[in-house]
C-alpha positions in Angstrom: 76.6 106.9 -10.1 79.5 105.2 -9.3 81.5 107.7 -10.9 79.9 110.1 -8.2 80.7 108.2 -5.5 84.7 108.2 -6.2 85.2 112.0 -7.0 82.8 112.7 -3.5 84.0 110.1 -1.3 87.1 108.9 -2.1 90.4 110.1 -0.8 91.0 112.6 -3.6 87.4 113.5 -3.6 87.2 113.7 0.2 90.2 115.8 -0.2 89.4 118.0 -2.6 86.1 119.1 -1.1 88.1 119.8 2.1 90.4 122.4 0.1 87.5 123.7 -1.5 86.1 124.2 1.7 89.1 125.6 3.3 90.0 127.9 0.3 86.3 129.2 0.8 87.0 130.1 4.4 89.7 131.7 4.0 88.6 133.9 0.9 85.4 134.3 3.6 87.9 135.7 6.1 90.2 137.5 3.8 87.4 139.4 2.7 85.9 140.4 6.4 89.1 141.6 7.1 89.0 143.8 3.9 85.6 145.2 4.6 86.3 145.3 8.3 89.5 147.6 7.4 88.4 149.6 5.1 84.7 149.9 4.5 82.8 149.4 7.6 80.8 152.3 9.0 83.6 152.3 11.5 86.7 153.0 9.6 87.0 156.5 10.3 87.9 155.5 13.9 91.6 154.7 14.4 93.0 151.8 15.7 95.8 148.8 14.8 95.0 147.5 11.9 95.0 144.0 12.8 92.2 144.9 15.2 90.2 146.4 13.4 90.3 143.1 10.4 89.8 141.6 13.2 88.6 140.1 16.9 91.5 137.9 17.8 94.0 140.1 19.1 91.3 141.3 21.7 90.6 137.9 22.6 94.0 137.2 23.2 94.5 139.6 25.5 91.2 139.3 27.2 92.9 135.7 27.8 95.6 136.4 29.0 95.1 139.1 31.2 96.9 141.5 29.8 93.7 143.3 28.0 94.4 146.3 30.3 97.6 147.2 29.8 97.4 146.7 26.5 94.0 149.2 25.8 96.4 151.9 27.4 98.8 151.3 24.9 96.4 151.9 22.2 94.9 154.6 23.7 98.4 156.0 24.3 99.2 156.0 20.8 95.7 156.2 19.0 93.7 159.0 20.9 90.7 159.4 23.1 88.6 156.5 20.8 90.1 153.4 19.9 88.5 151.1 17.6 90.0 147.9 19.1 87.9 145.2 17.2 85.9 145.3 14.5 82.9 146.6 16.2 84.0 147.2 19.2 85.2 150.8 20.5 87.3 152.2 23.5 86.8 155.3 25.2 89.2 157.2 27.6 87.0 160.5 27.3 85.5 159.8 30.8 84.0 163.1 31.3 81.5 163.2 27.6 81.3 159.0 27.4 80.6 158.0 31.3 77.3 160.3 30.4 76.6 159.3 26.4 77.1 155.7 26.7 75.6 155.1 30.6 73.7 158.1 31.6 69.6 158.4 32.5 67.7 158.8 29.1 66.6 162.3 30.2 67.3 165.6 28.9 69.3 166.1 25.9 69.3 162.1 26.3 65.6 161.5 26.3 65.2 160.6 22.6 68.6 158.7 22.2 67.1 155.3 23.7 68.8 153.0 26.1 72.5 151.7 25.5 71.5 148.3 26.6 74.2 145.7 27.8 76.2 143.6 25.3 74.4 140.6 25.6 77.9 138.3 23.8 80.2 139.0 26.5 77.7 138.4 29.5 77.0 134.2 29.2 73.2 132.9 30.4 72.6 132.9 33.9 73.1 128.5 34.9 68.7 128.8 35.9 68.2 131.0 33.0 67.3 134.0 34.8 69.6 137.3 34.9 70.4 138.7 37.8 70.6 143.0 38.0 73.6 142.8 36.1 72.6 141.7 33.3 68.2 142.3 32.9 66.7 144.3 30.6 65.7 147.8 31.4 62.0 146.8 33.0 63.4 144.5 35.0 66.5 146.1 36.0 64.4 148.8 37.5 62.2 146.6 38.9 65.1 144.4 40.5 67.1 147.4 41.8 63.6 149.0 44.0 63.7 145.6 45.7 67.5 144.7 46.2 68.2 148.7 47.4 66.9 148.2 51.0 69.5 145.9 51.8 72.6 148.9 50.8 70.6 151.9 51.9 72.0 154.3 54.8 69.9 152.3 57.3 70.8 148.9 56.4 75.0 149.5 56.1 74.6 151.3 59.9 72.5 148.4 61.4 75.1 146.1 59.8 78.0 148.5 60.8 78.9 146.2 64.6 78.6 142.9 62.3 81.2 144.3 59.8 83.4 145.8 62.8 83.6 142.3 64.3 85.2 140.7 61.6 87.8 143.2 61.2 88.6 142.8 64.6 89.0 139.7 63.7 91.3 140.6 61.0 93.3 142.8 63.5 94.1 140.2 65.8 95.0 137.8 63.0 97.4 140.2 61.6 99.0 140.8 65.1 99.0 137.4 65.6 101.6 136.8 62.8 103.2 140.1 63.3 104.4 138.9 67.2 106.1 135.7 65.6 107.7 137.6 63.2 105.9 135.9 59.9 105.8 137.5 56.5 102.2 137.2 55.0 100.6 138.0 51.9 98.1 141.1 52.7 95.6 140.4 49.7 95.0 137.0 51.4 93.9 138.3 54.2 91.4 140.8 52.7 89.8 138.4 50.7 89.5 136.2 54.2 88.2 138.8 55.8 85.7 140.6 52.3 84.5 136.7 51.8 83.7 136.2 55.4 81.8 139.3 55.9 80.0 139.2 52.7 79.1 135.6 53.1 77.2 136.1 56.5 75.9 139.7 55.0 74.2 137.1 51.8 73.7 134.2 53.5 73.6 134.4 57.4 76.9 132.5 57.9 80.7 133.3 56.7 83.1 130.9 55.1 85.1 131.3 58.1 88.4 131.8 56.7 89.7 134.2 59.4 88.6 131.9 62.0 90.3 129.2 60.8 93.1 131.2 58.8 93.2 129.6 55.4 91.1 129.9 52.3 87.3 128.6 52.1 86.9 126.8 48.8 84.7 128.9 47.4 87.1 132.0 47.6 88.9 129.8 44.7 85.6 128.7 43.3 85.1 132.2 42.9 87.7 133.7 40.9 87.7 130.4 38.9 83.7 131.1 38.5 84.8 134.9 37.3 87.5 133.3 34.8 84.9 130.9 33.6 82.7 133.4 32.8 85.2 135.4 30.3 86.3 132.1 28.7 82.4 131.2 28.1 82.1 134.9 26.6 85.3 135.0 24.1 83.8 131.5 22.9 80.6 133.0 22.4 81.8 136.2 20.8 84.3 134.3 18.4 83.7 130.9 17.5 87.4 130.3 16.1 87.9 129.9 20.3 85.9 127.0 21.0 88.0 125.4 18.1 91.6 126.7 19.1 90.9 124.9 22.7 90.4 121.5 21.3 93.2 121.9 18.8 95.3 123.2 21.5 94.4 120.5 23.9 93.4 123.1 26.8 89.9 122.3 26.2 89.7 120.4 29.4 91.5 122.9 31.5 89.5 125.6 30.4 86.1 123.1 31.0 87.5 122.4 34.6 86.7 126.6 34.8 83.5 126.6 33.5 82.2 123.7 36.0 83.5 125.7 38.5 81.2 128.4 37.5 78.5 126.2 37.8 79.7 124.2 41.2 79.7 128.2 42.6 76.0 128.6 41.6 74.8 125.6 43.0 76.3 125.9 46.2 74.8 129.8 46.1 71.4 128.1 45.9 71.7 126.1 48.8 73.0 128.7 50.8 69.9 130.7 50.1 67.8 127.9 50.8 69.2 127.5 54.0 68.7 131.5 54.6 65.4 131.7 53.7 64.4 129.0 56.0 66.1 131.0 59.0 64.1 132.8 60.6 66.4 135.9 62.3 66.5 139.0 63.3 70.0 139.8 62.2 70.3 142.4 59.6 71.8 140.3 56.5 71.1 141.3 53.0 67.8 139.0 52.5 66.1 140.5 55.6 65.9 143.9 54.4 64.8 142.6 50.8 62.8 140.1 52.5 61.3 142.7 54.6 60.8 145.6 51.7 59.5 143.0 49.0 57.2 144.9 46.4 53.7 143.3 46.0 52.6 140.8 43.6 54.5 140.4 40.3 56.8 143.3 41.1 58.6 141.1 43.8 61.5 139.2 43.4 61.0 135.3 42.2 63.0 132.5 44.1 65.2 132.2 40.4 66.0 135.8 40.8 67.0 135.4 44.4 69.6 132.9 43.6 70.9 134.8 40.7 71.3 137.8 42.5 73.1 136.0 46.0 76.1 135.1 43.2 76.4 138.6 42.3 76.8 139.7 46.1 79.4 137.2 46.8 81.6 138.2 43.8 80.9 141.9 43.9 81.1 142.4 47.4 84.4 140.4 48.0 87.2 140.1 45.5 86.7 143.7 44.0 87.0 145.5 47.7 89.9 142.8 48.5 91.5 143.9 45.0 91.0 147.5 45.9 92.6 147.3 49.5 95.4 145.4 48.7 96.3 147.9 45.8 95.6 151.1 48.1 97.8 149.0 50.6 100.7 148.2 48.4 101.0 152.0 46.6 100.7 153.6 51.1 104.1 151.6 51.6 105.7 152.3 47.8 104.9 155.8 49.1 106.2 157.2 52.5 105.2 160.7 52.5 101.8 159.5 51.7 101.7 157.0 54.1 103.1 159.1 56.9 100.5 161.7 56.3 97.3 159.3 56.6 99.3 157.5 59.5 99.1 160.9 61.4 95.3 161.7 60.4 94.2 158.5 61.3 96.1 158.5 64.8 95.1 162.2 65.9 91.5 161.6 65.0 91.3 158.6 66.9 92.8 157.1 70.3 90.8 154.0 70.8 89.7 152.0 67.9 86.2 151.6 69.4 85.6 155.4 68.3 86.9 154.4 64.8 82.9 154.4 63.2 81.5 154.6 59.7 79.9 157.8 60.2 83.8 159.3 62.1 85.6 158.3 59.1 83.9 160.1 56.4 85.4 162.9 58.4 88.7 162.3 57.5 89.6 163.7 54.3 93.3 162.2 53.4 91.3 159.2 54.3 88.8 159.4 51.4 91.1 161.0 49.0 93.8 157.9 49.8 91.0 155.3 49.0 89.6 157.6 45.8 93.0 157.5 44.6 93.4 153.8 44.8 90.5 153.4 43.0 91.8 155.7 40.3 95.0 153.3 40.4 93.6 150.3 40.4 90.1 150.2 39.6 88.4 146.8 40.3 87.1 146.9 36.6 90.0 148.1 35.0 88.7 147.1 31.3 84.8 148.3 30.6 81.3 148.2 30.9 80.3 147.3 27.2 77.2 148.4 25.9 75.8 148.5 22.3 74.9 151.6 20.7 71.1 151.9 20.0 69.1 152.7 16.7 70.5 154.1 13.6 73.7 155.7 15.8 74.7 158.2 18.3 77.3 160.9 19.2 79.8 159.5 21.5 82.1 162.4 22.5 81.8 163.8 19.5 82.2 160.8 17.0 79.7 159.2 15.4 78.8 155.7 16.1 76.7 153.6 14.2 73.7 151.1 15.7 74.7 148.0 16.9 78.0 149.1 18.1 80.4 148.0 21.2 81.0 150.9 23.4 82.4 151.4 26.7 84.9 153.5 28.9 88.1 151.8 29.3 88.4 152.3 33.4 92.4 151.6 33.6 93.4 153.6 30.4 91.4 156.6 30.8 92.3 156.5 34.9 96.1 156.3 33.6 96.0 158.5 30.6 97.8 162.4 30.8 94.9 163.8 28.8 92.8 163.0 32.5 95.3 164.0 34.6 98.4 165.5 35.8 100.9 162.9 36.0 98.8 159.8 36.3 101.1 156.9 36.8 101.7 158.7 40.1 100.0 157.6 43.5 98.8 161.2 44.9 96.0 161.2 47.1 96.4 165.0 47.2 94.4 165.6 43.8 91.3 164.7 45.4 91.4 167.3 48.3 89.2 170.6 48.0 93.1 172.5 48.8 94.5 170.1 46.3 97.8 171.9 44.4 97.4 173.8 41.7 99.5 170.8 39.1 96.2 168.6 40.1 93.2 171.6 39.7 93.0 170.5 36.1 92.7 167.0 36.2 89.2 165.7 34.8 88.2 163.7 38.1 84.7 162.9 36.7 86.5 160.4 34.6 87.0 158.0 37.9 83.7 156.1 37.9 84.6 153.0 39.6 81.2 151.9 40.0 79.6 152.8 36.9 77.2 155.8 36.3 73.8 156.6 36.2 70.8 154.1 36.3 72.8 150.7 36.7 75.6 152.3 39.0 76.5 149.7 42.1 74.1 149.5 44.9 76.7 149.1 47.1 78.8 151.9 46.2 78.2 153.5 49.7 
């Protein structure tokens, strides 16, 4: 016994099981990456070798936000598919995959089953209820009948003078600093002004950060709440991460993220508590789902309220801030461009009061500027991923096996020369109907900056 005791607890016992252990691991890891490499049902696929050994150069890059540029690289020099982790695949080939991976189960789809949502890179909701990002297909459908009042036709012109008040608003600000002669950072004041109105749109009251011209704490809380969320899903998806913080000492930083995911929610749930004991007439986001509620079990819970009020803020602000400020900055790279929506804009109108919703959808430079920012900078430049059903599918022609990581790489295949005529180029013009003929090729059913088919935005419009 006591002979025992020494070789399993003593120094040179103690450290000979940790070599043994370590050795193990690593001949456990050597091995994966073998497999991974070269006999996995996904080897046919191309894509750097390290990647496809392994899931750490993805994480990496997921990170350190540089994920985007570097998927165009790989699609640059790998193909239309890109196998950029061991189970997880790229697509640039926007017109086939937007419709294999996302599309409505009907037709030539209708026996293919659902491509549900990868479930490791989308961490529990804080009250353990998903919001319609995230539910299963039942109650995704369920969930979108009773959200949808609030974005339809009637609801966006109802809330049309509230929205044209804050920018305004946002006017007056800008002319403000623009008399004394001050340099300001635009994407600043869109998110003022995309928080503001989408906080009194989901709650009844903005943050009012153009009022007071500086930054609510929860537009920070926000995109620290957004970066929370893709640290707690690299951790989830590869458990070396949760170890490399602590080794690494960021483990607190990163924490101080997370909380603020959690400090985000809980203030969300006030906020609806406080709306749902308003009574009002105003036409806010919870009065026309308030209003439109489906009957018994069909209607939303209080849970899935305050699930679904985070969602609003985050995908009704930062993303259309993101997008304006990158439409914004590519108008003044590009005179000629500029120049030419300048003119539309000014003959179309000579008092801003006639400048409504329905009048601009009449302006075609207009739409084909803002679709072409889009294409540029999409506010989801990496993917959508969903896992491929069943025993496999055909994914643009290439077989993919069940249990799969798929999704359409948004700022590769928007950038790549296989989608369109000189893509790194800001031209509005390849969206107009008398577009020239260097642009009549271009695949512009690749540009889906809102998803496709059954779990597209609501608030697309």
């Amino acid at each position: 016994m006591a002979s025992l005791y020494y070789h399993v607890f003593s120094p040179v016992g103690i450290a000979y099981s940790v070599g043994i252990l370590l050795a193990s691991l690593a001949l456990y890891t050597v091995g994966a990456a073998i497999y991974n490499v070269y006999f996995s049902p996904l080897c046919h696929i191309p894509g750097p070798r390290l990647a496809r050994a392994t899931g750490i150069p993805y994480a990496l890059h997921m990170r350190s936000g540089t994920i985007s540029k570097w998927l165009t690289q790989l699609h640059d020099q790998y193909g239309d598919v890109v196998r950029v982790a061991p189970t997880e695949l790229s697509f640039i080939s926007g017109e086939t995959a937007w419709p294999d991976i996302y599309g409505f189960r009907t037709g030539k789809y209708k026996n293919t089953g659902a491509y549900l949502k990868d479930p490791t890179w989308f961490p529990k909701p804080l009250n353990g209820v998903y919001s319609i990002i995230v539910a299963g297909e039942a109650d995704h459908a369920r969930l979108r009948r009773n959200l949808s009042h609030a974005f339809s036709d009637k609801a966006l012109r109802s809330q049309e003078p509230l929205i044209m008040g804050y920018v305004d608003l946002l006017i007056h600000r800008l002319k403000e600093h623009a008399d004394k002669g001050k340099k300001l950072d635009i994407m600043r004041w869109y998110n003022y002004t995309t928080f503001d109105i989408i906080s009194d749109l989901s709650f009844g009251e903005p943050l009012y950060c153009l009022r007071d011209s500086q930054e609510h704490k929860w537009v920070n809380m926000v995109f620290k709440s957004v970066m929370g969320i893709s640290i707690i899903s690299i951790r989830n998806k590869y458990a070396l991460f949760r170890w490399y913080d602590k080794v690494q000492g960021l483990f607190e930083d990163n924490q101080k993220t997370v909380r603020a995911r959690k400090e985000f929610f809980l203030k969300s749930r006030d906020m609806v508590s406080t709306r749902l004991e308003t009574e009002t007439s105003r036409p806010d986001f919870f009065s026309f789902i308030l209003q439109n509620q489906e009957k018994d079990n069909r209607a939303l819970t209080r849970d899935e309220m305050d699930s679904n009020a985070t969602i609003f803020l985050v995908a009704g602000s930062e993303t259309t801030a993101t997008t304006l400020s990158g439409t914004t900055y590519l108008l003044l790279k590009s005179p000629a461009a500029y120049s030419r929506l300048a003119n539309e804009i000014r003959t179309a109108f000579t008092r801003s009061e006639n400048i409504t919703i329905d009048a601009v959808n009449n302006l075609p430079y207009l739409l084909a500027t803002l679709q072409e920012g889009l294409r540029y900078y999409p506010p989801v430049p990496t993917g959508f991923p969903r896992v491929v059903p069943g025993q496999g599918q055909q994914i643009s022609g290439h077989y993919v096996p069940g249990g799969t990581s798929v999704y359409v790489s948004q700022h590769a295949a928007n950038h790549s020369s296989r989608n369109f005529a000189e893509p790194d180029a800001f031209t509005p013009e390849r969206w107009l109907k008398d577009r020239p003929k260097a642009f009549e090729d271009d695949k512009r059913e690749v540009v889906q900056p809102f998803s496709f088919g059954p779990r597209n935005c609501l608030g697309k419009k």
